[in-house]
C-alpha positions as CSV (number, residue, x, y, z in Angstrom):
1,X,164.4,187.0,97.3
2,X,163.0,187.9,93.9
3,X,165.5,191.1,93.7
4,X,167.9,188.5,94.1
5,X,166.7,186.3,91.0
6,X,166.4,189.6,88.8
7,X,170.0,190.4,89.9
8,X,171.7,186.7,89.1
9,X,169.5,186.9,85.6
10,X,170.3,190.3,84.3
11,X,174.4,189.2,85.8
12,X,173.9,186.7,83.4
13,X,172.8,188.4,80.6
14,X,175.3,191.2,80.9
15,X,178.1,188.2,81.3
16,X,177.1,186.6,77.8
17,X,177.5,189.5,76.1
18,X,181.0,190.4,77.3
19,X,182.2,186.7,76.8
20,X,181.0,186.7,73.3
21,X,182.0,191.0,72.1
22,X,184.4,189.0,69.7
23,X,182.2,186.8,67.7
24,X,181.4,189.3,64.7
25,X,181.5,192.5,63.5
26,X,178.0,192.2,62.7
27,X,175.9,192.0,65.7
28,X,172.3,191.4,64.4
29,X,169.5,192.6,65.8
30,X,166.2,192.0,65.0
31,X,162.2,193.2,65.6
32,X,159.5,190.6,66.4
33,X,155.8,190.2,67.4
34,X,154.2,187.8,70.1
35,X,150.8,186.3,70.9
36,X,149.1,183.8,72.0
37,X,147.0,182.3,75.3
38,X,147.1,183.2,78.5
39,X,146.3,180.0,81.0
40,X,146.2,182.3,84.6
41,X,145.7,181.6,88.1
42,X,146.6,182.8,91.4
43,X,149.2,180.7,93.9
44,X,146.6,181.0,97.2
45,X,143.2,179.3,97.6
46,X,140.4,182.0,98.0
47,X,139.0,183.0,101.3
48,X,135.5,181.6,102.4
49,X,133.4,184.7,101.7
50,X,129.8,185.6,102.4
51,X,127.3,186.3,99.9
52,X,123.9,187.9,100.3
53,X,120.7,186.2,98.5
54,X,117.8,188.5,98.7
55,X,114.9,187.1,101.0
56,X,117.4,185.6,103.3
57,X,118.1,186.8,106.5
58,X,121.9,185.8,107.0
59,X,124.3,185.6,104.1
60,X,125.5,182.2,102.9
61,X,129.5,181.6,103.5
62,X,130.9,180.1,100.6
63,X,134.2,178.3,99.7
64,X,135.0,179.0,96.1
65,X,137.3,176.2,94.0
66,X,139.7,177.7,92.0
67,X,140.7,176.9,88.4
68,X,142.8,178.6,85.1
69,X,141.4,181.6,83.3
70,X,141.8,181.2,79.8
71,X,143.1,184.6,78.1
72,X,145.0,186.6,76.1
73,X,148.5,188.4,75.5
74,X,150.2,189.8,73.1
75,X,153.0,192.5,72.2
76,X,156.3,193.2,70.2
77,X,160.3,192.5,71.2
78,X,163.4,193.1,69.6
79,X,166.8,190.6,70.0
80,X,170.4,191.3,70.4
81,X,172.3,188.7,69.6
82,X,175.9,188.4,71.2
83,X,176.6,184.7,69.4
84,X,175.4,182.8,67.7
85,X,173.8,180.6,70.6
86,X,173.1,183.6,73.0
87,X,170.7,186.7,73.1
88,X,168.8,188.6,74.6
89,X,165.5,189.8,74.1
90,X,163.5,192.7,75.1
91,X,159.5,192.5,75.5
92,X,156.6,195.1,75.5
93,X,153.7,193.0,76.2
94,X,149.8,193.3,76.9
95,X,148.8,190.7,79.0
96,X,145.4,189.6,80.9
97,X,146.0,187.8,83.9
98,X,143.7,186.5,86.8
99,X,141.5,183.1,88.0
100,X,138.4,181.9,87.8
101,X,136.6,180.3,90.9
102,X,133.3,178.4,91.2
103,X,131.6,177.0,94.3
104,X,128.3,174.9,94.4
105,X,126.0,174.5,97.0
106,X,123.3,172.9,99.2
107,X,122.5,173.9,102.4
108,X,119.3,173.9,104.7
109,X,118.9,177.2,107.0
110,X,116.4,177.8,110.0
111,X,114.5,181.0,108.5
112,X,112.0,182.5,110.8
113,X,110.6,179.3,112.0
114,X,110.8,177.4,108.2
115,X,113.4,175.4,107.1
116,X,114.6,177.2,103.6
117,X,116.5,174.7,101.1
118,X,118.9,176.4,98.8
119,X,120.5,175.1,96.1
120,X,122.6,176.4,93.0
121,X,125.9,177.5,91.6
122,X,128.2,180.5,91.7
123,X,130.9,181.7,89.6
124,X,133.3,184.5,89.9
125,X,136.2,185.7,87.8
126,X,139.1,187.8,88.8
127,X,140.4,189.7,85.2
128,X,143.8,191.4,85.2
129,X,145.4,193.3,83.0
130,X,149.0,194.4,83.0
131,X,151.4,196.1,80.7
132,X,154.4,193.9,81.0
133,X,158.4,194.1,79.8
134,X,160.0,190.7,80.4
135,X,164.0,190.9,79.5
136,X,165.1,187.3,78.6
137,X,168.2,185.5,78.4
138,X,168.0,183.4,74.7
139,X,170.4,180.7,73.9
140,X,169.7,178.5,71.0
141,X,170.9,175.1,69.7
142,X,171.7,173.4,66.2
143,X,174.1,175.9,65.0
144,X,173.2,177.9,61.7
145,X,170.5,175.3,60.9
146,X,166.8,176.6,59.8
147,X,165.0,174.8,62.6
148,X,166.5,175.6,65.8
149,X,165.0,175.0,69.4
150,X,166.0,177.8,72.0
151,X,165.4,178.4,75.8
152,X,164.6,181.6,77.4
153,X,164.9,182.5,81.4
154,X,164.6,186.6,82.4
155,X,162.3,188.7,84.7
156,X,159.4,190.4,84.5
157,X,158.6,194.3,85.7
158,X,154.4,194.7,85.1
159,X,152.2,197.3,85.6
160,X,149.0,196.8,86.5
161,X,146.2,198.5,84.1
162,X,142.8,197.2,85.2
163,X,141.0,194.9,87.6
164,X,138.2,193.9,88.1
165,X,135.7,190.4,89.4
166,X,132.6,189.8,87.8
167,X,130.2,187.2,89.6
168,X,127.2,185.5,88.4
169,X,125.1,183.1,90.3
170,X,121.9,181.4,90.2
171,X,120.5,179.9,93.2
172,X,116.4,178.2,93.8
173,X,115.1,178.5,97.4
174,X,112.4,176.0,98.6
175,X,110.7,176.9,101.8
176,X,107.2,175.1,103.4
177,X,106.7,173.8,99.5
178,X,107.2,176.7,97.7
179,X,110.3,177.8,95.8
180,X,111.5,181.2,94.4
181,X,114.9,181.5,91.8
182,X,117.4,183.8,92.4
183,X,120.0,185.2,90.0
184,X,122.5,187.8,89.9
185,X,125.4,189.4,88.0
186,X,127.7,192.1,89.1
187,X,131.1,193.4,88.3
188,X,133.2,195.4,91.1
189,X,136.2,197.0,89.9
190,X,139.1,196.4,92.7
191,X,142.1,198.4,90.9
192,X,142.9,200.4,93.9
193,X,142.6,197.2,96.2
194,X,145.5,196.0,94.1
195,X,149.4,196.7,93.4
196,X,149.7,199.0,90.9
197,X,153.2,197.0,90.0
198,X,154.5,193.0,90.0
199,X,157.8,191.7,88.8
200,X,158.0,188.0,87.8
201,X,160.8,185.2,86.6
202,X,159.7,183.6,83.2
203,X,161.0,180.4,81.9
204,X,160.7,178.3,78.6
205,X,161.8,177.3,75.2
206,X,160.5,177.1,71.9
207,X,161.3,176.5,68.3
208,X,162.6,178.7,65.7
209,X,161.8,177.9,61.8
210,X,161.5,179.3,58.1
211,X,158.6,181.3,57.5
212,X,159.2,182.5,54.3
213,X,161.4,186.0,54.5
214,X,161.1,185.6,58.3
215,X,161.4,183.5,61.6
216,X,158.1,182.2,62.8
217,X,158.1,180.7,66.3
218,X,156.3,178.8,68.7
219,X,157.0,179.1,72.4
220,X,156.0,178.2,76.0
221,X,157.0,179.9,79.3
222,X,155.7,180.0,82.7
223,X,155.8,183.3,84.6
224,X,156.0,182.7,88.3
225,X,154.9,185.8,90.3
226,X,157.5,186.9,92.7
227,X,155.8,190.3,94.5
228,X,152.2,190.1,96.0
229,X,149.4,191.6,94.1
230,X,147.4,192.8,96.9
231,X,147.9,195.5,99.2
232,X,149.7,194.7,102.6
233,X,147.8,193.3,105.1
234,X,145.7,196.2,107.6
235,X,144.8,198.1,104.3
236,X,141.9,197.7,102.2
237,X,141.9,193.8,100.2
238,X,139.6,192.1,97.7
239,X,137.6,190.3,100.2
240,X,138.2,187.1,98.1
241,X,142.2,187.6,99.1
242,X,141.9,187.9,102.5
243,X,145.4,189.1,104.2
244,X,147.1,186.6,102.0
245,X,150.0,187.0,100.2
246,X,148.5,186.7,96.5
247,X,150.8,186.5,93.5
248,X,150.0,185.6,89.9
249,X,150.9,182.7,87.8
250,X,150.9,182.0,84.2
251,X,151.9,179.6,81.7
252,X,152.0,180.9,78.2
253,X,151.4,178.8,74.5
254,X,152.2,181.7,72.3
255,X,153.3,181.9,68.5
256,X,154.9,185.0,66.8
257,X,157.3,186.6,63.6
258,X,160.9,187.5,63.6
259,X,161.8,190.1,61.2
């Protein structure tokens, strides 16, 4: 389905610029850089996943919440424009991706004849990184004004650099009226449990306006994963995946400079 999508959008592109070869001889393009926030998260719930606590015989099972990871992108582009009203522009972008999950608990276990209450709080994140070139289709509005709102819609070919989860957790044990505090972190790097490429379809608008010399912008897109993440199901998975089909997505607030 997604080859499809990519198909239709690069048609598209590819359309524009034949429909508009006769607008000028002057065909302007232009060099730009991008940055801004990353909010990331994941389209699947995580798997209930067990986690060992040291002086426990049996490990807990644990159902993690999930919720946005607040990162980072950035990267440069260059525009072609066929019109005035429609271009298209070419990305080279950095780009951390992932999701954060978070599960507390309280539970009472039988432990060697004593009933052990444990209590406490456990947080993981999942940090991506991917060296991403989105192609998108631009068509602005208001003419040769100064201030000019735009839309963009184009996929997304990434490769994925790094991965990793980090996990830290704290957790007090009470048994026969005497307690102990646990506490943990560790980081497990899960590249090769992973896709080493995703494409995605991003879609958005922003707002052109003087800055100075140059364009300055500000923009917001969402990138909705199209290709799975994790390896196919029978091979070797994050345990927090499961056999699910795991695809990133990512809405991005981010502010930049046309030259």
């Amino acid at each position: 389905m997604y080859k499809k999508i990519i198909f239709c959008c690069i048609c598209f592109a590819l359309l524009s610029a034949f429909y508009n070869t006769g607008y000028s001889q002057d065909k302007p393009m232009k060099l730009g850089i991008r940055g801004g926030v990353n909010l990331a998260n994941i389209n699947q719930d995580f798997e209930t996943v067990p986690v060992d606590i040291e002086d426990l015989p049996l490990p807990l099972q644990i159902s993690f919440d999930k919720s946005n990871y607040t990162t980072f992108g950035f990267g440069g582009f260059f525009e072609y424009w066929f019109s005035n009203t429609i271009g298209i522009q070419v990305n080279a972008l950095y780009n951390m991706k992932g999701v954060k999950a978070k599960a507390d608990f309280n539970v009472s276990i039988d432990t060697l004849g004593f009933i052990a209450g444990i209590q406490g709080d456990i947080e993981g994140t999942v940090k991506l990184t991917y060296i991403g070139f989105p192609v998108f289709a631009k068509i602005a509005f208001g003419g040769g004004n100064p201030v000019r709102p735009y839309l963009i819609v184009g996929p997304e070919l990434g490769f994925r650099n790094a991965a990793k989860v980090t996990l830290e957790m704290k957790a007090k044990i009470e048994v026969a009226g005497y307690s102990v505090t646990e506490s943990f972190d560790e980081e497990e790097d899960i590249k090769d449990q992973l896709e080493s490429t995703e494409f995605a379809l991003n879609i958005g608008g922003g707002v052109e306006f003087p800055l100075g010399s140059a364009k300055g912008f500000l923009e917001a897109r969402y990138g909705l994963g199209l290709s799975k993440i994790n390896k196919a199901t029978g091979e070797e998975v994050a345990d927090i995946f499961g056999d699910k089909d795991v695809k990133n997505n990512i809405f991005y607030i981010n502010v930049g400079i046309i030259f």
